[in-house]
MIDOSE-1310 file (N, C-alpha, C; in nm, 2 decimals, decimal comma, always signed):
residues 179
xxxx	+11,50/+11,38/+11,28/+11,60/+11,27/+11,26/+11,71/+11,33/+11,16; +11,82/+11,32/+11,21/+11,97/+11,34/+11,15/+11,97/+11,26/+10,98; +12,01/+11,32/+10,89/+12,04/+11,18/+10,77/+12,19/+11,22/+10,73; +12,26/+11,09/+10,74/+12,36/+11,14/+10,66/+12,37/+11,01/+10,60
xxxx	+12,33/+11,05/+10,44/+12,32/+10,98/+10,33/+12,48/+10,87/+10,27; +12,57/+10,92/+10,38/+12,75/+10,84/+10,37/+12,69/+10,69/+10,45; +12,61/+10,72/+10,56/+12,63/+10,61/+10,64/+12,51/+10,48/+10,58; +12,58/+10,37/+10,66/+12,47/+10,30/+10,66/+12,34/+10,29/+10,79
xxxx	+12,24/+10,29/+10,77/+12,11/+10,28/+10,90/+12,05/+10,15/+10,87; +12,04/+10,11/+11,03/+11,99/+9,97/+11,04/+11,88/+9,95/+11,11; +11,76/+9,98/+11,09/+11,64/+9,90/+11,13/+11,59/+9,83/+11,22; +11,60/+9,81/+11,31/+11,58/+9,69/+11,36/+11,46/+9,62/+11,40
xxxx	+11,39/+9,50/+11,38/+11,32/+9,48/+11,43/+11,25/+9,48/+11,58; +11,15/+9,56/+11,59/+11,10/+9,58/+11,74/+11,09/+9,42/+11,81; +11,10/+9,41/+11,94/+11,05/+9,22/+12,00/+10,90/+9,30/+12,02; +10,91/+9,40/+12,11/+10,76/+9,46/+12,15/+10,63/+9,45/+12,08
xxxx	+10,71/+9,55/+11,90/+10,60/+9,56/+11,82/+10,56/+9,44/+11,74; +10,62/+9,37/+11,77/+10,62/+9,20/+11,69/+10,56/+9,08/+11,75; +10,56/+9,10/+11,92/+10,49/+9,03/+11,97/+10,34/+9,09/+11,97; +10,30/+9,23/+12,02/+10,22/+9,29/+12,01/+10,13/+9,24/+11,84
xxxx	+10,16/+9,25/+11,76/+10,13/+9,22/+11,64/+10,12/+9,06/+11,65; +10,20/+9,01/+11,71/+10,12/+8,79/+11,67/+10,03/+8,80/+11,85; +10,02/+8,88/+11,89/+9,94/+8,88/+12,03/+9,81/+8,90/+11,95; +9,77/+8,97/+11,84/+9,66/+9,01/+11,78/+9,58/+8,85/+11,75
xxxx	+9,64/+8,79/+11,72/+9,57/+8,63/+11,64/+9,51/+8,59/+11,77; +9,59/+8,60/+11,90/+9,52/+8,50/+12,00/+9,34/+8,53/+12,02; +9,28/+8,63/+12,03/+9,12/+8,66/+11,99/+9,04/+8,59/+11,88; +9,15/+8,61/+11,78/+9,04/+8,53/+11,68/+9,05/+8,40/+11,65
xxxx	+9,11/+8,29/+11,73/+9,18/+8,19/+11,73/+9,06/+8,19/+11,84; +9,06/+8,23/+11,98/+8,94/+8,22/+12,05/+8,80/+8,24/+12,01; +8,77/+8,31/+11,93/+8,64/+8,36/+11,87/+8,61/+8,23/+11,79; +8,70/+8,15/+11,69/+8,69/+8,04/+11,63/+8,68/+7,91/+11,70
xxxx	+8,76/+7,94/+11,80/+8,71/+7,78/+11,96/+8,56/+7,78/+11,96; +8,50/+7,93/+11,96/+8,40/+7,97/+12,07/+8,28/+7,91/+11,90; +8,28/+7,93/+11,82/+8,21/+7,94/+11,65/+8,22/+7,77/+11,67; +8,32/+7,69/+11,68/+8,35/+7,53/+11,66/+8,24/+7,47/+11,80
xxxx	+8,20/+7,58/+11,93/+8,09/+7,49/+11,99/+7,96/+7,52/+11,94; +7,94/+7,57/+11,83/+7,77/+7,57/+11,77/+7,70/+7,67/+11,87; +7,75/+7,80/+11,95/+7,67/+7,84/+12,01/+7,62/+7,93/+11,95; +7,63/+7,99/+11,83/+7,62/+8,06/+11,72/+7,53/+8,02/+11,62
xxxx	+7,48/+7,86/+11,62/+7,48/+7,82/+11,49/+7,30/+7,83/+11,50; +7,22/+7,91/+11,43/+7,11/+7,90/+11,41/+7,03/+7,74/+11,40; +6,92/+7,74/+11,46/+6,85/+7,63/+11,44/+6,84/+7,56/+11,33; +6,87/+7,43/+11,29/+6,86/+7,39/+11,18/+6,98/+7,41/+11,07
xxxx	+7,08/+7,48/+11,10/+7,20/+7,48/+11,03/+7,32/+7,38/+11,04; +7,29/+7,28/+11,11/+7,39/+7,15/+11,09/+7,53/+7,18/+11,10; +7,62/+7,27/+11,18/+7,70/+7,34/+11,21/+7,76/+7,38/+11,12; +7,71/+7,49/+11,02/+7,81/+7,57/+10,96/+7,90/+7,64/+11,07
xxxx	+7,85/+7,70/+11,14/+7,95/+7,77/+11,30/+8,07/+7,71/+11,26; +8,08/+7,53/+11,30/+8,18/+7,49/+11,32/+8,27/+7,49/+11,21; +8,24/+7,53/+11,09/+8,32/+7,51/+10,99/+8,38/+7,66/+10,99; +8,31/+7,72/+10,99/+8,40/+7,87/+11,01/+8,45/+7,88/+11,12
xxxx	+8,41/+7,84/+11,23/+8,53/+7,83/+11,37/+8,70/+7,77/+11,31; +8,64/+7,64/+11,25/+8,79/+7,59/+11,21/+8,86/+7,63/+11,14; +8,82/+7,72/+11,00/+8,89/+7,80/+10,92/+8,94/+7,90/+11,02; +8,85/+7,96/+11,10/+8,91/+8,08/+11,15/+9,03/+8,08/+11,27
xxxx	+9,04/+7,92/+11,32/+9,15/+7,89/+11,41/+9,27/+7,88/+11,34; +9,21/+7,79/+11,21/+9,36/+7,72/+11,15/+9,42/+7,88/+11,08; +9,31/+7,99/+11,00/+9,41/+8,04/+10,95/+9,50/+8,17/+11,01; +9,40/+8,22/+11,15/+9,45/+8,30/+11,28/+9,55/+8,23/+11,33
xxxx	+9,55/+8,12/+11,38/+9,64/+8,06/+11,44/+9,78/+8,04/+11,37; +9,74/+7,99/+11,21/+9,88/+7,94/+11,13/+9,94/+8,09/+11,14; +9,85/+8,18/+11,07/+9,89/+8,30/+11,10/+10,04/+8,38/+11,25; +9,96/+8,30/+11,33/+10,04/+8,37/+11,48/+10,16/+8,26/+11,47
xxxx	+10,14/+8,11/+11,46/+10,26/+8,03/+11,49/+10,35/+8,06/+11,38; +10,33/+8,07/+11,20/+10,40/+8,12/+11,14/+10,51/+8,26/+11,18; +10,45/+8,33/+11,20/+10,52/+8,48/+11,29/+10,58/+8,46/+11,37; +10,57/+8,37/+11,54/+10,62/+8,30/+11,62/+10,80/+8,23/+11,58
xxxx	+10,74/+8,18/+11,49/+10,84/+8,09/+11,42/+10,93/+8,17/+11,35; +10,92/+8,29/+11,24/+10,99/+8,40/+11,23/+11,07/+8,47/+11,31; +11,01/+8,47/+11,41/+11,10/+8,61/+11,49/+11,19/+8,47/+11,57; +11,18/+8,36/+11,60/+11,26/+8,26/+11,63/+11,37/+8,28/+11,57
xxxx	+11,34/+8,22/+11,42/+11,51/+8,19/+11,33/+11,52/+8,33/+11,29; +11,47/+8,47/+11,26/+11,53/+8,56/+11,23/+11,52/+8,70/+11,36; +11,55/+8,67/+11,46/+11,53/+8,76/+11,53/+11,59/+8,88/+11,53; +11,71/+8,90/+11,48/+11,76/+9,02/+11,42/+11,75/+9,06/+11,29
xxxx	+11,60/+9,03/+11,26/+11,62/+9,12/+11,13/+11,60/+9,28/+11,07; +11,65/+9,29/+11,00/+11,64/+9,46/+10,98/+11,62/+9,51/+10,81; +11,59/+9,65/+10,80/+11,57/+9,73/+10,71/+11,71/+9,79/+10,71; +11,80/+9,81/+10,61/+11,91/+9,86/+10,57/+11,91/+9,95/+10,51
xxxx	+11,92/+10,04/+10,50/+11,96/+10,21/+10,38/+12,09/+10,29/+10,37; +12,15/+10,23/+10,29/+12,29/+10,31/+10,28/+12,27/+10,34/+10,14; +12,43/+10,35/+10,12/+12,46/+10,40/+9,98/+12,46/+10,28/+9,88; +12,45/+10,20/+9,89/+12,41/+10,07/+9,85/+12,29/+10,03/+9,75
xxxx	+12,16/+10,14/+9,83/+12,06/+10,09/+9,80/+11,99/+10,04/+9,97; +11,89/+9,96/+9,91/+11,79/+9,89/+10,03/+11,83/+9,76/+10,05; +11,85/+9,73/+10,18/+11,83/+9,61/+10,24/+11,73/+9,59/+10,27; +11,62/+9,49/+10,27/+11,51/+9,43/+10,37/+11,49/+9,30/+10,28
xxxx	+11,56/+9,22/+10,41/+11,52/+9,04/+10,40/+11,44/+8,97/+10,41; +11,30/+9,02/+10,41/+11,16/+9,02/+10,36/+11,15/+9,04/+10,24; +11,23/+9,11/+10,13/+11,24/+9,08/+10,03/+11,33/+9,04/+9,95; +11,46/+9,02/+9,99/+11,55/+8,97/+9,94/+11,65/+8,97/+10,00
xxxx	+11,79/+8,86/+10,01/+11,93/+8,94/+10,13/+12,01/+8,97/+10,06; +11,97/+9,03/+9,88/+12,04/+9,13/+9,79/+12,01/+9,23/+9,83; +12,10/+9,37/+9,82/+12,06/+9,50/+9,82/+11,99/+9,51/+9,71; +11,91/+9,65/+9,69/+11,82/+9,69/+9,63/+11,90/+9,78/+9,53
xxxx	+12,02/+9,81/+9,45/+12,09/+9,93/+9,44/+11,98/+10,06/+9,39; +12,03/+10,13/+9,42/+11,96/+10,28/+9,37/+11,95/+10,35/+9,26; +12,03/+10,26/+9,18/+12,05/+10,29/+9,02/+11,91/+10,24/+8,99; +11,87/+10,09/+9,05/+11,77/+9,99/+8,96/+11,58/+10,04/+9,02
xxxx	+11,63/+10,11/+9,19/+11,51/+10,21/+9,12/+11,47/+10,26/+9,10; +11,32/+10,29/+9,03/+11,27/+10,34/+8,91/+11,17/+10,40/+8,94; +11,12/+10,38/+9,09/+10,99/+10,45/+9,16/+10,99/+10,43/+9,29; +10,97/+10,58/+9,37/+10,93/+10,52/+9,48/+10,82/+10,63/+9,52
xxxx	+10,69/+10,48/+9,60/+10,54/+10,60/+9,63/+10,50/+10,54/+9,79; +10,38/+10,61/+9,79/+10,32/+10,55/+9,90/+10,15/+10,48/+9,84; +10,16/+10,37/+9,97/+10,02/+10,35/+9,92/+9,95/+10,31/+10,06; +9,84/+10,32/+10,09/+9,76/+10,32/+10,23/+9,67/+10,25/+10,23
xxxx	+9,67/+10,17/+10,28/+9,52/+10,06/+10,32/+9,53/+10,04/+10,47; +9,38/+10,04/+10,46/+9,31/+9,98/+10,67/+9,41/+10,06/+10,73; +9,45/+10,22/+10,71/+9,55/+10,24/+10,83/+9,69/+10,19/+10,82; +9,74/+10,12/+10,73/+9,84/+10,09/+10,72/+9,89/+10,20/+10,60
xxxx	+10,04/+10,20/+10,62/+10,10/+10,24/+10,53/+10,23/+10,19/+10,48; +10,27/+10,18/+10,30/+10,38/+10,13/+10,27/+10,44/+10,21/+10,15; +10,59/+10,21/+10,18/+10,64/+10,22/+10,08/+10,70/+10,13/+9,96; +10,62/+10,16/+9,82/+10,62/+10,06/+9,70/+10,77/+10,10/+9,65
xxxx	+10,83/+10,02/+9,62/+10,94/+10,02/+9,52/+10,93/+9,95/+9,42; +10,92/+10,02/+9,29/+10,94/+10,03/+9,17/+11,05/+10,00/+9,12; +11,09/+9,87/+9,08/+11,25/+9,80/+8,99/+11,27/+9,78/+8,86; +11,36/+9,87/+8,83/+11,43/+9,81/+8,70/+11,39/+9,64/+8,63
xxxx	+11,28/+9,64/+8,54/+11,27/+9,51/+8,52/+11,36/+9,42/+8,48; +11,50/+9,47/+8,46/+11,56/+9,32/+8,38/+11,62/+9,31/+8,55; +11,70/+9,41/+8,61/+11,74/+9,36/+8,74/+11,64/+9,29/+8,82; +11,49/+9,33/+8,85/+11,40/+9,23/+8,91/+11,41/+9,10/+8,90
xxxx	+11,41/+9,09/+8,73/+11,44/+8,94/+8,71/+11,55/+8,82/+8,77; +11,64/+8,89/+8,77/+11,81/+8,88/+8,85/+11,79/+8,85/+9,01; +11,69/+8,93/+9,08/+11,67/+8,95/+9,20/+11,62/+8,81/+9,25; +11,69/+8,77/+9,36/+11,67/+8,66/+9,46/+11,58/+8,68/+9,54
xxxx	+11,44/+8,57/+9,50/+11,33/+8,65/+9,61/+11,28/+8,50/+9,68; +11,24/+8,47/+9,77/+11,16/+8,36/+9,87/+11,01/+8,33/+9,79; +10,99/+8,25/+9,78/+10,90/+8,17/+9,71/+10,72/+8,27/+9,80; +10,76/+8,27/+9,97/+10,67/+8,35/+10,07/+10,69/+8,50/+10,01
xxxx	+10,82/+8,56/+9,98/+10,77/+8,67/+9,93/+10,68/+8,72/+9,82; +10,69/+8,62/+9,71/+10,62/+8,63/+9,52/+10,50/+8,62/+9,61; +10,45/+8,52/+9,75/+10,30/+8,46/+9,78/+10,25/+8,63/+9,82; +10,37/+8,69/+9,87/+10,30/+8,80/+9,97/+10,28/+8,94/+9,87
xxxx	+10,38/+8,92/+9,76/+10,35/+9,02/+9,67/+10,22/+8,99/+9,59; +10,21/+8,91/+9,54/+10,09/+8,88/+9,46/+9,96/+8,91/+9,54; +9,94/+8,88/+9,67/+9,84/+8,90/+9,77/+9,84/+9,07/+9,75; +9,93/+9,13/+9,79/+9,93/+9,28/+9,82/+9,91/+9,36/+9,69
xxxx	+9,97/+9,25/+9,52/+9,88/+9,32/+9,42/+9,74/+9,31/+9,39; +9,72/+9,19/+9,45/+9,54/+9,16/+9,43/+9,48/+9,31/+9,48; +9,55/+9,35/+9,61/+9,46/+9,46/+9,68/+9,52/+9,56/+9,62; +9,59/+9,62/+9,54/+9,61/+9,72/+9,44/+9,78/+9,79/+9,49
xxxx	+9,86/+9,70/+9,58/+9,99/+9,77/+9,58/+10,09/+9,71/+9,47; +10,08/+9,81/+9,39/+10,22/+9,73/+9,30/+10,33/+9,80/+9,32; +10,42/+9,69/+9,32/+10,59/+9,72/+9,35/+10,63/+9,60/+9,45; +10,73/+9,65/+9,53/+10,79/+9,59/+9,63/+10,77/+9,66/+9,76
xxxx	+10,73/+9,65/+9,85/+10,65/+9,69/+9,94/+10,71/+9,70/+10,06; +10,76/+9,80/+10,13/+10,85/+9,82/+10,27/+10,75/+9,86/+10,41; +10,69/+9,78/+10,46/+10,63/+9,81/+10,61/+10,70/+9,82/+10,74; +10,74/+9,93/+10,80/+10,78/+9,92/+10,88/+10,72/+9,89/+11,05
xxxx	+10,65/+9,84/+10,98/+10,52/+9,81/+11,16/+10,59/+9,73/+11,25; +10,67/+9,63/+11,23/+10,70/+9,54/+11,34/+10,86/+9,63/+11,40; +10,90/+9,71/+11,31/+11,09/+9,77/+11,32/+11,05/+9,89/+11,42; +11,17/+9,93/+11,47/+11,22/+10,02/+11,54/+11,26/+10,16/+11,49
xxxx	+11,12/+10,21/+11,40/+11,11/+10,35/+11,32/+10,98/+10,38/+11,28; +10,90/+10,46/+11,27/+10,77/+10,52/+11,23/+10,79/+10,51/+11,09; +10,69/+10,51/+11,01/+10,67/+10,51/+10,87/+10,73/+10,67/+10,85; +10,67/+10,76/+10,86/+10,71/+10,91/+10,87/+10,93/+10,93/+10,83
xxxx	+10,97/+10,86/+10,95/+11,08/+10,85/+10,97/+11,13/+10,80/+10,85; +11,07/+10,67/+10,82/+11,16/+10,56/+10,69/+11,14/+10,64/+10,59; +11,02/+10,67/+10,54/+11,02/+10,73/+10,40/+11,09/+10,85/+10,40; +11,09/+10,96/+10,49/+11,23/+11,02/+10,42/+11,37/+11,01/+10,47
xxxx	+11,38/+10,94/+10,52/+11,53/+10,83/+10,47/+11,56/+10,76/+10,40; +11,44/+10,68/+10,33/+11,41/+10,65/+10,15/+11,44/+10,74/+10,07; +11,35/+10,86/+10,08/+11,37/+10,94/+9,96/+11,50/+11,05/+10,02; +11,57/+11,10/+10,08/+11,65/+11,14/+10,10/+11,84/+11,08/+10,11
xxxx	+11,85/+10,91/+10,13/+11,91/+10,85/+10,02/+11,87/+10,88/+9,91; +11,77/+10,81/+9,82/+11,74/+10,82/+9,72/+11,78/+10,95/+9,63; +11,79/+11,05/+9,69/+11,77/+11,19/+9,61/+11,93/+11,20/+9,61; +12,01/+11,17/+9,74/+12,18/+11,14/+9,74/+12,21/+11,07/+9,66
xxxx	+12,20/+10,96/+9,61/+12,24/+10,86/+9,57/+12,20/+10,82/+9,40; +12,14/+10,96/+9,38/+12,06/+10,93/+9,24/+12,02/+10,81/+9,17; +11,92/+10,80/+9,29/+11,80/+10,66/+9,21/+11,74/+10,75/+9,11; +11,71/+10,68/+9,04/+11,62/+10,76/+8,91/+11,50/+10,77/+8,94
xxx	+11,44/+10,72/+9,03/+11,29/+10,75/+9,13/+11,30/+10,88/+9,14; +11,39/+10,96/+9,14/+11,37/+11,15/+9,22/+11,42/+11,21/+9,08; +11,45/+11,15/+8,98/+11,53/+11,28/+8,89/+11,41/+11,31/+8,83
């Protein structure tokens, strides 16, 4: 892949990899139907089954209709990298400038991979963020990612590809992340 660290690159979100991804809930949304008729439920257990069936519908399913409803009202959304800094409206529809970062790593769970960004605390503070984002950061620091977190699974680029278009802005642009 070409970088030329002048331009801006836009991301786009895949429909394929996005449906493919809320296509995943419909199984366990079924597996929880199938838990709610007690065909599971040991003798004498008074349907626990069904209590975990319904957890497992409502929160697979909120899961899929939440996402559903996503790619509705934002169907063009994207990852931005120019000279700017970072765009992604998953975490805010401020750029990210490259002055204010302060780190940038990887971190890997279940096969997934992300890149953490590391912000200038007083600009964080400044930073316009969605009430769903603070829920989803806090979830992802329980499991040990700290920062601001870039996945590119649902977009129209390999992890491989993004990160050094990250750090190769970043190195143009002197974020303090590379000096």
């Amino acid at each position: 892949m070409m970088i030329d660290p002048g331009e801006t690159l836009r991301f786009k979100r895949s429909l394929a990899r996005t449906l493919l991804l809320l296509s995943l809930s419909i199984p366990f949304v079924g597996l929880g139907y199938v838990l709610t008729t007690g065909v599971f439920d040991a003798p004498g257990s008074e349907g626990d089954g069904r209590i975990l069936g319904i957890v497992c519908m409502a929160f697979f399913g909120g899961l899929g209709l939440f996402g559903a409803i996503r790619l509705l009202l934002k169907p063009d959304q994207a990852i931005q990298i120019g000279p700017e800094g970072i765009r992604d409206t998953r975490i805010s529809a401020d750029w990210l400038p490259w002055a204010h970062i302060t780190g940038i790593s990887t971190w890997r769970s279940r096969g997934s991979s992300f890149i953490i960004l590391d912000l200038d605390e007083t600009f964080e503070t400044t930073l316009n963020q969605s009430a769903l984002y603070k829920t989803y950061r806090l979830a992802n620091a329980l499991v040990g990612a700290q920062g601001h977190c870039l996945n590119p699974m649902a977009f129209g680029v390999s992890f491989r590809d993004l990160q050094s278009v990250v750090l190769a802005y970043a190195e143009a642009h002197g974020a303090p992340a590379v000096e």
